[in-house]
Backbone as JSON Lines, residues from 0, in Angstrom:
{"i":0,"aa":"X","n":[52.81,12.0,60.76],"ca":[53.05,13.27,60.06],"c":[53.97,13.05,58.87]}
{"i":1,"aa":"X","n":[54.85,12.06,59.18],"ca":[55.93,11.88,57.85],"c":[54.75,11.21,56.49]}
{"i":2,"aa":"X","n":[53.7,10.49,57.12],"ca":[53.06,10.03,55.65],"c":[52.42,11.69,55.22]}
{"i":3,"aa":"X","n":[51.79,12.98,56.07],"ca":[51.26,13.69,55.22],"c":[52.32,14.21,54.97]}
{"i":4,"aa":"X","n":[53.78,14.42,55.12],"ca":[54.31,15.35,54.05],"c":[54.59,14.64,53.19]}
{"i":5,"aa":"X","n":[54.93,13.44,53.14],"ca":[55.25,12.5,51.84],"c":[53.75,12.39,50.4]}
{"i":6,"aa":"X","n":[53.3,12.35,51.22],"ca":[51.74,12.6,50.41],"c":[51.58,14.09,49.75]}
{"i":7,"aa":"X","n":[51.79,15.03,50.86],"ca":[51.7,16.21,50.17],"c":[52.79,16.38,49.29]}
{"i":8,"aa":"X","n":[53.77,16.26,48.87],"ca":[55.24,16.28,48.24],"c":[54.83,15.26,46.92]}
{"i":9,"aa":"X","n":[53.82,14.1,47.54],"ca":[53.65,13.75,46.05],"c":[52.52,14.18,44.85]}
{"i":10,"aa":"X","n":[51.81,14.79,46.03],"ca":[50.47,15.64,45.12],"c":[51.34,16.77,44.84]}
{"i":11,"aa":"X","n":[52.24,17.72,45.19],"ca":[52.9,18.6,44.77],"c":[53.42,18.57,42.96]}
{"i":12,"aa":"X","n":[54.19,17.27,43.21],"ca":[54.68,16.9,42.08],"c":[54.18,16.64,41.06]}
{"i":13,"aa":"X","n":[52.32,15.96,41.42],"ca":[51.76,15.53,40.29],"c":[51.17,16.65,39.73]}
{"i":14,"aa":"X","n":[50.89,17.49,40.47],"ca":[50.55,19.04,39.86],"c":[51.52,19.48,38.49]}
{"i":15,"aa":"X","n":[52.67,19.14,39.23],"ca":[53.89,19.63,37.84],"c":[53.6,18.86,36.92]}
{"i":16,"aa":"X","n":[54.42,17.64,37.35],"ca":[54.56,16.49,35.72],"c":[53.61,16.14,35.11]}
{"i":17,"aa":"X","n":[51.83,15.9,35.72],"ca":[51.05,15.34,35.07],"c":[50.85,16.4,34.08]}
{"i":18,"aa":"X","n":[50.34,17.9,34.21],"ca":[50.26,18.91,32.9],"c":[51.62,18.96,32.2]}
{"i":19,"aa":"X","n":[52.81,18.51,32.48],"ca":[53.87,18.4,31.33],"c":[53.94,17.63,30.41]}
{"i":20,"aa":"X","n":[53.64,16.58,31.46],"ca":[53.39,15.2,30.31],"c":[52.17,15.76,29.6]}
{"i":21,"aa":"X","n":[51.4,15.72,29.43],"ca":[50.14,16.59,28.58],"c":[50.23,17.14,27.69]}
{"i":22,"aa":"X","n":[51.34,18.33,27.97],"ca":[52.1,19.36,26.87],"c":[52.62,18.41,26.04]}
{"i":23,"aa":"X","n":[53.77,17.4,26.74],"ca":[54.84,16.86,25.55],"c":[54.02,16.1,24.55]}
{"i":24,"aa":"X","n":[52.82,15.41,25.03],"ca":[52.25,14.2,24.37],"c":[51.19,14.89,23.55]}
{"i":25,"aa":"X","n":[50.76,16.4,23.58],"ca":[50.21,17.06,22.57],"c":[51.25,17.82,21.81]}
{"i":26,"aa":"X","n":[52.02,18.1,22.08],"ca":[53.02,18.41,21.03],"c":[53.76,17.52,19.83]}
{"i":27,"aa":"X","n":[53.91,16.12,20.48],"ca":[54.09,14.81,19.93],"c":[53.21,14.45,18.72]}
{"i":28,"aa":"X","n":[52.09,14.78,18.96],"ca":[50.9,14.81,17.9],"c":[50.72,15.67,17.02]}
{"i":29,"aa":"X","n":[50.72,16.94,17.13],"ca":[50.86,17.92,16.36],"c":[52.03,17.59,15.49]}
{"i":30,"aa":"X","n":[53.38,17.45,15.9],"ca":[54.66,17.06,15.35],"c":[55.15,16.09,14.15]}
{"i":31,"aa":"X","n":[53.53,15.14,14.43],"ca":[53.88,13.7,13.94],"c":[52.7,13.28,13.11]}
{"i":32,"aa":"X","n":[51.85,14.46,13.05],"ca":[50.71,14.04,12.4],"c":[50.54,14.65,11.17]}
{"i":33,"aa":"X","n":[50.32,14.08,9.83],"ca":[49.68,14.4,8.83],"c":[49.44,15.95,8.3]}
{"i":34,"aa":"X","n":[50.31,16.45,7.95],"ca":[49.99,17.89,7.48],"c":[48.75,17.89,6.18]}
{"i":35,"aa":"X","n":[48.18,18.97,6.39],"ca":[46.57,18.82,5.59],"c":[47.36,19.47,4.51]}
{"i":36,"aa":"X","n":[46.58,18.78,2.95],"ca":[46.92,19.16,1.82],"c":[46.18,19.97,1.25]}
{"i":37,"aa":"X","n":[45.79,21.28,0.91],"ca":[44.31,22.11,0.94],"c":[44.26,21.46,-0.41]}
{"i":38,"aa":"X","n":[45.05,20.95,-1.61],"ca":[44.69,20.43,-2.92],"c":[44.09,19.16,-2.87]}
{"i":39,"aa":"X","n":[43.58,18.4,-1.65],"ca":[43.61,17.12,-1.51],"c":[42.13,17.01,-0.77]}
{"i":40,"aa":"X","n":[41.27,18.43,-0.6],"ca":[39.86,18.53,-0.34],"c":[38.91,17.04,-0.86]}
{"i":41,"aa":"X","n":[37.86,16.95,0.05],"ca":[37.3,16.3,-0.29],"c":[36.3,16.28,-1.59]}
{"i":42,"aa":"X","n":[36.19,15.94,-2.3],"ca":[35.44,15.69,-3.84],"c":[34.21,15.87,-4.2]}
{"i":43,"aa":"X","n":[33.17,16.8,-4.13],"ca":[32.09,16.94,-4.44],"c":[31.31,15.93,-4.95]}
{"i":44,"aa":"X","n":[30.43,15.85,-5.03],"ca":[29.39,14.65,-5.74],"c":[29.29,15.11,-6.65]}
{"i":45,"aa":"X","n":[29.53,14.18,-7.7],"ca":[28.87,14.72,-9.05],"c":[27.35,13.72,-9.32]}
{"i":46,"aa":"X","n":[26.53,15.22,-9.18],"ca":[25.25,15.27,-8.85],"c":[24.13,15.61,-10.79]}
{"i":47,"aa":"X","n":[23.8,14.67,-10.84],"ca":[22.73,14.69,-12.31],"c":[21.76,15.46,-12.0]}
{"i":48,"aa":"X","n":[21.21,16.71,-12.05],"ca":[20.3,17.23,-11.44],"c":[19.04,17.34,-12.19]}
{"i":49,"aa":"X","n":[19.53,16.97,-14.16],"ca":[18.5,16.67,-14.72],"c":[18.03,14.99,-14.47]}
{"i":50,"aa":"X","n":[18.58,14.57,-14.04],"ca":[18.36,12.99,-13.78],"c":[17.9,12.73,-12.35]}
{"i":51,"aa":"X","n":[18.02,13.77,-11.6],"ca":[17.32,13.73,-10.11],"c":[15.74,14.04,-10.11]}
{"i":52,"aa":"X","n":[15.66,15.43,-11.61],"ca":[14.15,15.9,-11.4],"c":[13.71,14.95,-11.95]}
{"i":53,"aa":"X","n":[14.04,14.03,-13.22],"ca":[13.53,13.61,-13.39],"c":[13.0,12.02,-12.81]}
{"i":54,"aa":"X","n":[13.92,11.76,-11.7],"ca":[13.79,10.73,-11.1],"c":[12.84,10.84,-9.71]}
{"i":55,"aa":"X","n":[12.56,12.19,-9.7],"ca":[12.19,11.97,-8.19],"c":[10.84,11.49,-8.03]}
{"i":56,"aa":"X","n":[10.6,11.25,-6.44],"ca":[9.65,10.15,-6.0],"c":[9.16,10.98,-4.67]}
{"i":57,"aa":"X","n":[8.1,10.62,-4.56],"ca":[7.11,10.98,-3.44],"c":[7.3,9.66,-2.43]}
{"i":58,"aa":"X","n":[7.83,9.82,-1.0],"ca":[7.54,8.89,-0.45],"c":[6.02,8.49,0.49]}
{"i":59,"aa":"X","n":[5.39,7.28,0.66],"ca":[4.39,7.15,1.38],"c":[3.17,8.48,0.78]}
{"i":60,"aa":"X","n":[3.0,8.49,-0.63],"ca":[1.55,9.41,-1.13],"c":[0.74,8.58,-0.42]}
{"i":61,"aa":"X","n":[-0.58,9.94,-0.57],"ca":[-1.87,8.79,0.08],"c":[-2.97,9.82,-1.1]}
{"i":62,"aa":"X","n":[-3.6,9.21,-1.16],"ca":[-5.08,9.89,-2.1],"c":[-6.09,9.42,-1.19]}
{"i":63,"aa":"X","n":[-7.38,10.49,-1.41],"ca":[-8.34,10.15,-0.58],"c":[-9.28,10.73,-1.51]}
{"i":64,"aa":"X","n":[-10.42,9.96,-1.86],"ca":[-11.59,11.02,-2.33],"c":[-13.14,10.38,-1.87]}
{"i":65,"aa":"X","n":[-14.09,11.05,-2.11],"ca":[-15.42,11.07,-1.92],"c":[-16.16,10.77,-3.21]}
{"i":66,"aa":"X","n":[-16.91,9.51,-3.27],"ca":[-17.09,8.77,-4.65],"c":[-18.71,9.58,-5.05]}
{"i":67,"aa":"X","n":[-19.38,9.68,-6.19],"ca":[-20.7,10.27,-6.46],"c":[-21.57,9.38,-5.32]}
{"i":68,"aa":"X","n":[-21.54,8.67,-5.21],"ca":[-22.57,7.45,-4.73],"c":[-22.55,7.39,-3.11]}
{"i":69,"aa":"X","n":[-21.79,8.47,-2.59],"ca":[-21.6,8.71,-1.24],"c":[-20.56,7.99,-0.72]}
{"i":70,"aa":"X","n":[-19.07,7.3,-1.2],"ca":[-18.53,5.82,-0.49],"c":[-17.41,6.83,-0.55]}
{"i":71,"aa":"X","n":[-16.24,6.23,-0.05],"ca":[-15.11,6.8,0.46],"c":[-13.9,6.34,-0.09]}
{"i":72,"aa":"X","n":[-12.99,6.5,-0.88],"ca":[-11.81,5.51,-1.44],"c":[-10.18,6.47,-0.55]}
{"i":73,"aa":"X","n":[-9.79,5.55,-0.13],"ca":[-8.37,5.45,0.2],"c":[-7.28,5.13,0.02]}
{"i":74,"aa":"X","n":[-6.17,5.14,-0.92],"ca":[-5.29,4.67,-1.65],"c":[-3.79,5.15,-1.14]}
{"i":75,"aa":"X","n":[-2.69,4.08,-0.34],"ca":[-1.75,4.78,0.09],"c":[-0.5,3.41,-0.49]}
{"i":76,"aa":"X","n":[0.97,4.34,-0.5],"ca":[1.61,3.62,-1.6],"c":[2.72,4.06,-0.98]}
{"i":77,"aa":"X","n":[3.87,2.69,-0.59],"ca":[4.86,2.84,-0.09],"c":[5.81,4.17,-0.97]}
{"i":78,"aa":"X","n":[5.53,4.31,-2.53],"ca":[6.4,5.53,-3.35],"c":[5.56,5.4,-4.4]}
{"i":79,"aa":"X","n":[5.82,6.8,-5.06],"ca":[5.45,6.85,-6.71],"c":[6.15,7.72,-6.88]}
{"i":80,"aa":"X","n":[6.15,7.8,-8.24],"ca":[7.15,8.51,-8.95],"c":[6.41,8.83,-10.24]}
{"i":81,"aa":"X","n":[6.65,10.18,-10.51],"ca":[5.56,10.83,-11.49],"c":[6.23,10.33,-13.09]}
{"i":82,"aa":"X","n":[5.15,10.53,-13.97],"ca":[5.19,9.78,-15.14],"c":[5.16,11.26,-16.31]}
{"i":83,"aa":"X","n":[5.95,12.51,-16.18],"ca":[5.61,13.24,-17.2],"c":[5.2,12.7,-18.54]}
{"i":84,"aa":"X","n":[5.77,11.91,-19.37],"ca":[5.39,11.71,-20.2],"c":[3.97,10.83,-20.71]}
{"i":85,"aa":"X","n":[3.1,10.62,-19.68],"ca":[1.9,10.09,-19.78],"c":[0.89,11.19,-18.89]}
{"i":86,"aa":"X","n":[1.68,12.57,-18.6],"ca":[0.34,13.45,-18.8],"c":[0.66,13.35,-17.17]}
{"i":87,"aa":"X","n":[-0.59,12.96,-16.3],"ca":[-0.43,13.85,-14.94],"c":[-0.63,12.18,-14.31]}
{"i":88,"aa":"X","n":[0.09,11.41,-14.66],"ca":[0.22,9.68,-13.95],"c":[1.35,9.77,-13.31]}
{"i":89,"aa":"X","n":[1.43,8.77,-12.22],"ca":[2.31,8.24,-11.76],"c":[2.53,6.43,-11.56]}
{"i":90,"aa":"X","n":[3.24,6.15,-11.16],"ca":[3.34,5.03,-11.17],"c":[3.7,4.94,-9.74]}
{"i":91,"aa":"X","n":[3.83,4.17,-9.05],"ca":[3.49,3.59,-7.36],"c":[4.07,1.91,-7.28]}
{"i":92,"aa":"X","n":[4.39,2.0,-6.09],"ca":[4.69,0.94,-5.28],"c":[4.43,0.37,-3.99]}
{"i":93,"aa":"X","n":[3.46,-0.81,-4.21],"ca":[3.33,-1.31,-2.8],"c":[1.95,-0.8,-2.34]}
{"i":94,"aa":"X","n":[0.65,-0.8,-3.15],"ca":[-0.6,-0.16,-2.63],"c":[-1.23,-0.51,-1.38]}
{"i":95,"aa":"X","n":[-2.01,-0.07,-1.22],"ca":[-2.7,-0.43,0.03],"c":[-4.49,0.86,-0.37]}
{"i":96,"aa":"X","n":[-5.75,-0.17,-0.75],"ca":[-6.21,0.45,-1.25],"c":[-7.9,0.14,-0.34]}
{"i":97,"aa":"X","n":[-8.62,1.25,0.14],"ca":[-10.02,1.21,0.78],"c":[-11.12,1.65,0.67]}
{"i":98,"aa":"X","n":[-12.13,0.85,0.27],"ca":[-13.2,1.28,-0.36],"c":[-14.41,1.45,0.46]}
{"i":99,"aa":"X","n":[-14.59,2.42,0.88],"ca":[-16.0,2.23,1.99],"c":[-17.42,2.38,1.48]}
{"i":100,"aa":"X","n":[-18.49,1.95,1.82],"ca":[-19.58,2.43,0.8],"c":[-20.75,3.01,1.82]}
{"i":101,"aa":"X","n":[-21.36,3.75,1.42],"ca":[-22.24,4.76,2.07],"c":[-22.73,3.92,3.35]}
{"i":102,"aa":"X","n":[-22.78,2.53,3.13],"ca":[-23.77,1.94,4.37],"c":[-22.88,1.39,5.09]}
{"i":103,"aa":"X","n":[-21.35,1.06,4.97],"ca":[-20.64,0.79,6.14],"c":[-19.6,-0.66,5.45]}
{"i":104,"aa":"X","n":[-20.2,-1.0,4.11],"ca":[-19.81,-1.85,3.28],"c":[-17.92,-1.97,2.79]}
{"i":105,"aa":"X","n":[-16.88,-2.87,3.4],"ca":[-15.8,-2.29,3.04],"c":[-15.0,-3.05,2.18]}
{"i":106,"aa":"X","n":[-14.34,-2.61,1.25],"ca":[-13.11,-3.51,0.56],"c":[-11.97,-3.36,0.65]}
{"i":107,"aa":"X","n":[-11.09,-4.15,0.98],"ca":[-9.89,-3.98,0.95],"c":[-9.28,-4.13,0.03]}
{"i":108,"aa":"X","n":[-8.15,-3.28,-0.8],"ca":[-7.03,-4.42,-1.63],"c":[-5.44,-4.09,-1.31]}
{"i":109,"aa":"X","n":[-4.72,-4.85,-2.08],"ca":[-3.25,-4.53,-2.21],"c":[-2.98,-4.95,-3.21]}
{"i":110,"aa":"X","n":[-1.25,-4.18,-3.82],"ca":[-0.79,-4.94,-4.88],"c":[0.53,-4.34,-4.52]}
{"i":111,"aa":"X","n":[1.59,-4.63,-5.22],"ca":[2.81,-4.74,-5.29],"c":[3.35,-3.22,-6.46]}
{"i":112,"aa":"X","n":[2.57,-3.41,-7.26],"ca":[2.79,-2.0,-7.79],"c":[1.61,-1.42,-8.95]}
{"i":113,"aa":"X","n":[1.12,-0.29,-8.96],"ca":[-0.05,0.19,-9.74],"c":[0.63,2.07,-10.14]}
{"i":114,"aa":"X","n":[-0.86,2.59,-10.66],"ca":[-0.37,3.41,-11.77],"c":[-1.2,4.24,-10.91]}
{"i":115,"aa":"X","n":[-0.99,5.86,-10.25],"ca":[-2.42,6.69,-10.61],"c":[-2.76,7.55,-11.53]}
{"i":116,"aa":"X","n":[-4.18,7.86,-11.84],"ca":[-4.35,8.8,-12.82],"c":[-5.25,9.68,-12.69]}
{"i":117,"aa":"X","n":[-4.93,10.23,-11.85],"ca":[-6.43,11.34,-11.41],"c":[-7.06,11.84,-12.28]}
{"i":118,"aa":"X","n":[-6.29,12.88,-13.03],"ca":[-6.84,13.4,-14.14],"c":[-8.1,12.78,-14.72]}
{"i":119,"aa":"X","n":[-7.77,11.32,-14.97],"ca":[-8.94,10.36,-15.88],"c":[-9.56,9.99,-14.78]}
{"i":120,"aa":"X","n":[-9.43,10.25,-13.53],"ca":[-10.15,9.41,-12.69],"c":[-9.93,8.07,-12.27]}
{"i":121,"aa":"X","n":[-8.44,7.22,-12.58],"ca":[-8.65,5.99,-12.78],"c":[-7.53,5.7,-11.75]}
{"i":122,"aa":"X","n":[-7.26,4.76,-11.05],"ca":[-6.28,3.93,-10.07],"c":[-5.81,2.84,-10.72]}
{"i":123,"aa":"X","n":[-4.96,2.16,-11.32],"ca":[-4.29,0.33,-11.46],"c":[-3.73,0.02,-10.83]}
{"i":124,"aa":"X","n":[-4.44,-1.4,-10.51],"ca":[-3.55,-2.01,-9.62],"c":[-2.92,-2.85,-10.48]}
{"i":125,"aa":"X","n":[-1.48,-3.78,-9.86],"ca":[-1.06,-4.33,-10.72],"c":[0.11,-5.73,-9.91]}
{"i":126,"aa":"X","n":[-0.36,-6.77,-10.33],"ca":[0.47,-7.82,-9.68],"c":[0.3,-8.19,-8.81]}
{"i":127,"aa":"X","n":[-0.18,-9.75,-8.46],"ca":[-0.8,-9.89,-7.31],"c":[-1.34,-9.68,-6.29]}
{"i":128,"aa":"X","n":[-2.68,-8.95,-7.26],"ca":[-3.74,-8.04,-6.83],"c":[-4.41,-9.1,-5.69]}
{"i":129,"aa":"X","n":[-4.31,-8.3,-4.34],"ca":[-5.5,-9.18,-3.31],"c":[-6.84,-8.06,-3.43]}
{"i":130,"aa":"X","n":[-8.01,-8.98,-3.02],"ca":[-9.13,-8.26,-2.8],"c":[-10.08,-8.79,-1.51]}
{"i":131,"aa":"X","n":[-10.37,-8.4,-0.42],"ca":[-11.48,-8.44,0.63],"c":[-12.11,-7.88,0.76]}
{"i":132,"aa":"X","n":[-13.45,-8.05,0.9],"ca":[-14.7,-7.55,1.06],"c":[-15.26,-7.91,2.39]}
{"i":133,"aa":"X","n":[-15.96,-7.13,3.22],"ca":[-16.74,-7.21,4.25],"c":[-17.77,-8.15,4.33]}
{"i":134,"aa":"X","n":[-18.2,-8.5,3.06],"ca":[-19.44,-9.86,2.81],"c":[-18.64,-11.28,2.97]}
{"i":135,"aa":"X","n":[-17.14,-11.21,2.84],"ca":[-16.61,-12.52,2.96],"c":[-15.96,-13.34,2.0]}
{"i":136,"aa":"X","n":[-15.72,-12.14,0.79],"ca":[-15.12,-12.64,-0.63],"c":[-13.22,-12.34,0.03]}
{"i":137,"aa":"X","n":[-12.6,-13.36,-0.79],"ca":[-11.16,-12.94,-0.79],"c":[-10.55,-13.71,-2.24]}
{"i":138,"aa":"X","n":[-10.28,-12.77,-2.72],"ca":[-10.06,-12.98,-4.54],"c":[-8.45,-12.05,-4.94]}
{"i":139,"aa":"X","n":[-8.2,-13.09,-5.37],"ca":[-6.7,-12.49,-6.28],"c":[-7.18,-12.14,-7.42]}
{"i":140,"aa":"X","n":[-6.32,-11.41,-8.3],"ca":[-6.0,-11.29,-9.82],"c":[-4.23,-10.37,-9.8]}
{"i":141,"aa":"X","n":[-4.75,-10.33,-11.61],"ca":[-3.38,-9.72,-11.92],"c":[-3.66,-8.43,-12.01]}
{"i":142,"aa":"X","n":[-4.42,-7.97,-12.42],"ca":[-5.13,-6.48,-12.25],"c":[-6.63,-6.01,-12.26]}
{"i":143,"aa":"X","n":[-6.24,-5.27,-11.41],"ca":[-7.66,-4.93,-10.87],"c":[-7.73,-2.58,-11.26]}
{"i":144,"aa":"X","n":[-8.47,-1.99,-12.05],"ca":[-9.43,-1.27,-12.12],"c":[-9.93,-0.58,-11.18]}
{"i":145,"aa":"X","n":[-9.69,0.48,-10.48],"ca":[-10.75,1.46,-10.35],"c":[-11.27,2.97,-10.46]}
{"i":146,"aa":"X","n":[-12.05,3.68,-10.23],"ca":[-12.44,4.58,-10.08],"c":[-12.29,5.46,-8.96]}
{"i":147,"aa":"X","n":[-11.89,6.78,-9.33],"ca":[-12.27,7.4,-8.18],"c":[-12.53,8.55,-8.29]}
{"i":148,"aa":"X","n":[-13.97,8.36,-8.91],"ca":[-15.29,9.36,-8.37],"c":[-16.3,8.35,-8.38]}
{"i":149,"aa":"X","n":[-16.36,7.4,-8.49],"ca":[-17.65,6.01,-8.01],"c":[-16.98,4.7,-7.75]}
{"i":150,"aa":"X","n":[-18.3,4.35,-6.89],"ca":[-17.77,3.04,-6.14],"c":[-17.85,2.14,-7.03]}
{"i":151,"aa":"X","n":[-16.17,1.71,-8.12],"ca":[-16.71,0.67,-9.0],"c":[-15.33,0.2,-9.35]}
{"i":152,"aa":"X","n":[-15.2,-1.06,-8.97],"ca":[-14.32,-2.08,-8.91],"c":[-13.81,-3.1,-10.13]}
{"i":153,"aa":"X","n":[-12.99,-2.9,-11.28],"ca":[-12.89,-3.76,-12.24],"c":[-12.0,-5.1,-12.62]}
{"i":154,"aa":"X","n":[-12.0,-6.28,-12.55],"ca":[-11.34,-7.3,-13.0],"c":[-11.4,-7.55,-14.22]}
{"i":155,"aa":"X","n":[-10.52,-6.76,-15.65],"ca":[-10.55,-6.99,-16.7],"c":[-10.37,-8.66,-16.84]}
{"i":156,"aa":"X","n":[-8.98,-8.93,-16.47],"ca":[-9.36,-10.34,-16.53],"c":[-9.02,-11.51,-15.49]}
{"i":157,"aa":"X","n":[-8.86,-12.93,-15.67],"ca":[-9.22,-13.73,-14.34],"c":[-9.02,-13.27,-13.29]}
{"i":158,"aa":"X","n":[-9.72,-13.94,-12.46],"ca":[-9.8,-13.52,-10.72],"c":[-10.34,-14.74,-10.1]}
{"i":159,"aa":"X","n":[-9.7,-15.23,-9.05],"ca":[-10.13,-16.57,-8.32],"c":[-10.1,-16.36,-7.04]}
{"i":160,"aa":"X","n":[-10.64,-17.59,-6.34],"ca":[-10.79,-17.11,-4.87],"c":[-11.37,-17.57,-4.13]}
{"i":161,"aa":"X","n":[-11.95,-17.37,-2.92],"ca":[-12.88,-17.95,-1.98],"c":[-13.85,-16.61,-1.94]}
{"i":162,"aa":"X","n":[-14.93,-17.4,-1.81],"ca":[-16.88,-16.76,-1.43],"c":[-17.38,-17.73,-0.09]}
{"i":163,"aa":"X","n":[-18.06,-16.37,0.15],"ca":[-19.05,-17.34,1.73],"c":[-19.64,-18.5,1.11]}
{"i":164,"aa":"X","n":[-19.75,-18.9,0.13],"ca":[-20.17,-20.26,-0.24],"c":[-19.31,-20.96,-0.91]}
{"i":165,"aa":"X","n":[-17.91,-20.8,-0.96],"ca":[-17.1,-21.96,-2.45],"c":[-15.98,-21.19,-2.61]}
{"i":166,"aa":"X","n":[-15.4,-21.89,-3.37],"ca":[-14.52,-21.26,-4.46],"c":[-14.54,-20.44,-5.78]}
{"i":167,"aa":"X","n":[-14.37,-19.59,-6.27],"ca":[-14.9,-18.9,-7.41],"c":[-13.45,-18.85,-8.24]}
{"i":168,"aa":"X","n":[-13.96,-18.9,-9.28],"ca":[-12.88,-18.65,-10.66],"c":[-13.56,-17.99,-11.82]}
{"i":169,"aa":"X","n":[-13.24,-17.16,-12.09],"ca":[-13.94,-16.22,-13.23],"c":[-12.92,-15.73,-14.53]}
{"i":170,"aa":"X","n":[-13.49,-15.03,-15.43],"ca":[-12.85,-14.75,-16.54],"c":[-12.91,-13.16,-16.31]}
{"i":171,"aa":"X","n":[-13.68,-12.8,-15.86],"ca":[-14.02,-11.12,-15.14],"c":[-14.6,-10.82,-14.26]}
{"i":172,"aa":"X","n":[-14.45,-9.71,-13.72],"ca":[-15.43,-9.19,-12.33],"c":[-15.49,-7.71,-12.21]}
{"i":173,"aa":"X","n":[-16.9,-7.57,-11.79],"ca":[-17.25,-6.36,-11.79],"c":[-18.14,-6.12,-10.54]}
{"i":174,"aa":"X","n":[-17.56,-4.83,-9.42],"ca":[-17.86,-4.76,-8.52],"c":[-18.56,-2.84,-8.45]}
{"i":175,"aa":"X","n":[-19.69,-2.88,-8.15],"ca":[-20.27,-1.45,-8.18],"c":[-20.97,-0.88,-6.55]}
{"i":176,"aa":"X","n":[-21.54,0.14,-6.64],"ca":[-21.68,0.47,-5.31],"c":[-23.14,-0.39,-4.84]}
{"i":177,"aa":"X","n":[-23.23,-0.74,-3.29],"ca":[-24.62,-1.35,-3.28],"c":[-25.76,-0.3,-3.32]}
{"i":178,"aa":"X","n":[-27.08,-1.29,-3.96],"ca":[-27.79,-0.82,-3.7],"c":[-28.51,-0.44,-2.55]}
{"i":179,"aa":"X","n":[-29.47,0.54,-2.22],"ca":[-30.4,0.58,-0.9],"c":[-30.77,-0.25,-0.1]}
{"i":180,"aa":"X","n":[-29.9,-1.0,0.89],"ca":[-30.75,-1.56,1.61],"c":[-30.06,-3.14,1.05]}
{"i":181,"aa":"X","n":[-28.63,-3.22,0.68],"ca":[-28.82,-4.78,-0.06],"c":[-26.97,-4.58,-0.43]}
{"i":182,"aa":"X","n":[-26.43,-5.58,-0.58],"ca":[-24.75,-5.94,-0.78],"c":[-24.13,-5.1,-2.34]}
{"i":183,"aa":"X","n":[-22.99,-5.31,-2.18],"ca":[-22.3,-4.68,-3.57],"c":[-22.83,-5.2,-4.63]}
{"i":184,"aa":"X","n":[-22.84,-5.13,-5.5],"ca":[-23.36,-5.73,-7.37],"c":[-22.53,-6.11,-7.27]}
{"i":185,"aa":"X","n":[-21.64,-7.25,-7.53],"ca":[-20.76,-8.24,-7.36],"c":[-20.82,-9.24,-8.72]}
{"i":186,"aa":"X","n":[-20.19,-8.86,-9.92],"ca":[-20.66,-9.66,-11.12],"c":[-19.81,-10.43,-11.75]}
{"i":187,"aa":"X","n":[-19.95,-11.33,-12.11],"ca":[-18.73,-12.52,-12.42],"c":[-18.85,-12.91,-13.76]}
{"i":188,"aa":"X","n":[-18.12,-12.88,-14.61],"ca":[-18.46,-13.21,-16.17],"c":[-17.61,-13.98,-16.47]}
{"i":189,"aa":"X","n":[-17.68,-14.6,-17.57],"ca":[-16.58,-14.88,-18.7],"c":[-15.74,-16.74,-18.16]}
{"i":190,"aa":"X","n":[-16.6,-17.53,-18.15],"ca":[-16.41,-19.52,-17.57],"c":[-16.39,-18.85,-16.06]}
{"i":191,"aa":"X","n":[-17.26,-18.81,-15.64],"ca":[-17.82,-18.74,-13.69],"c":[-17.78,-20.23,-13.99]}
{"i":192,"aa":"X","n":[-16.62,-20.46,-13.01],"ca":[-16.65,-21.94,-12.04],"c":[-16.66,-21.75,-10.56]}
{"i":193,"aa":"X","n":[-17.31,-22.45,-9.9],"ca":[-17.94,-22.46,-8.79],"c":[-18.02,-23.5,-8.11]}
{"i":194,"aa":"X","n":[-17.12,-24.05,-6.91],"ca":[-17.12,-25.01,-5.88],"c":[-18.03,-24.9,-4.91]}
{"i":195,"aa":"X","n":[-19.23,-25.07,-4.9],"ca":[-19.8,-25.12,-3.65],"c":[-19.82,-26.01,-2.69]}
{"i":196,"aa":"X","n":[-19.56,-25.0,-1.63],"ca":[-18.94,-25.45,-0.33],"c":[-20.05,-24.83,0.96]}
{"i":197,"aa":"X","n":[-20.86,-26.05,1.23],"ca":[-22.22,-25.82,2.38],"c":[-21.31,-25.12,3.99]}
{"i":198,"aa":"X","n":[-22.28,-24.31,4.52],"ca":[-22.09,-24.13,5.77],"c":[-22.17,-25.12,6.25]}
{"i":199,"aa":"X","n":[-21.28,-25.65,7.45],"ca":[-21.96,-26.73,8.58],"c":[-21.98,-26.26,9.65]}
């Protein structure tokens, strides 16, 4: 019995001192802390708001349209950022671009950064332009051309690469929708060099 009254006598006590101590050691703080300076507010941003509109950016756009020739184009771009002064363009980063064609025919590309231009109808790509095709082509350039209201693919200038048969190096290329029943128009101009390389 002497341990429960000693026990109870000490839970008694901690009832008192532990909420005193509490009081003193929040009063201690209040006492000792930092009086707020209302002149010493934190600082607003100084915010350019003509330099924001004119900076701003669309993140992750995507365009999609339906080409005359029945094919499908897909164009999506880590950002762009609109180009007032060239009318209704933007400029983009990081493409990712898909060309489907009425019969199931597909191309892939990418680039690092391109232009759009709906208005004119036109897409650029720009800077280590990749290109894949479903027939088995895989071709770089520096820019690549297209359309979007027809299935039509442009390499103003060089483009190199691998074909289901070789290596290809060209001075231009021109890619259009296939015909009925038969592969893309796939046209190569301007010193076509050509490694041929046999199936085995």
């Amino acid at each position: 019995m002497e341990y429960d009254n000693s026990h109870s006598q000490l839970v008694g006590w901690a009832k008192i001192v532990l909420p005193l101590s509490a009081l003193v050691l929040l009063s201690t703080l209040f006492l000792f802390s930092n009086r707020i300076d209302p002149s010493a507010a934190i600082p607003y941003a100084q915010v350019d708001v003509e330099k924001l509109a004119r900076e701003s950016a669309l993140t992750r756009p995507e365009f999609s349209s339906v080409t005359q020739d029945g094919g499908t184009l897909t164009v999506t771009a880590e950002q762009a950022r609109p180009e007032p002064e060239n009318g209704a363009g933007a400029s983009a980063q990081q493409l990712i671009a898909k060309l489907t064609a009425k019969d199931g025919l597909v191309t892939d590309l990418s680039a690092k950064q391109g232009r759009f231009n709906t208005a004119a109808g036109e897409i650029t790509l720009q800077g280590s332009v990749a290109m894949q095709t479903s027939q088995g082509y895989h071709m770089t350039s520096d820019l690549i051309e297209m359309q979007t209201d027809r299935s039509k693919i442009v390499s103003p200038g060089p483009i190199q690469g691998d074909a289901p048969f070789g290596s290809l190096e060209a001075g231009s290329m021109t890619m259009t929708a296939p015909k009925p029943g038969g592969d893309d128009d796939l046209v190569f101009n301007k010193g076509v060099k050509l490694i041929y390389q046999p199936k085995q």
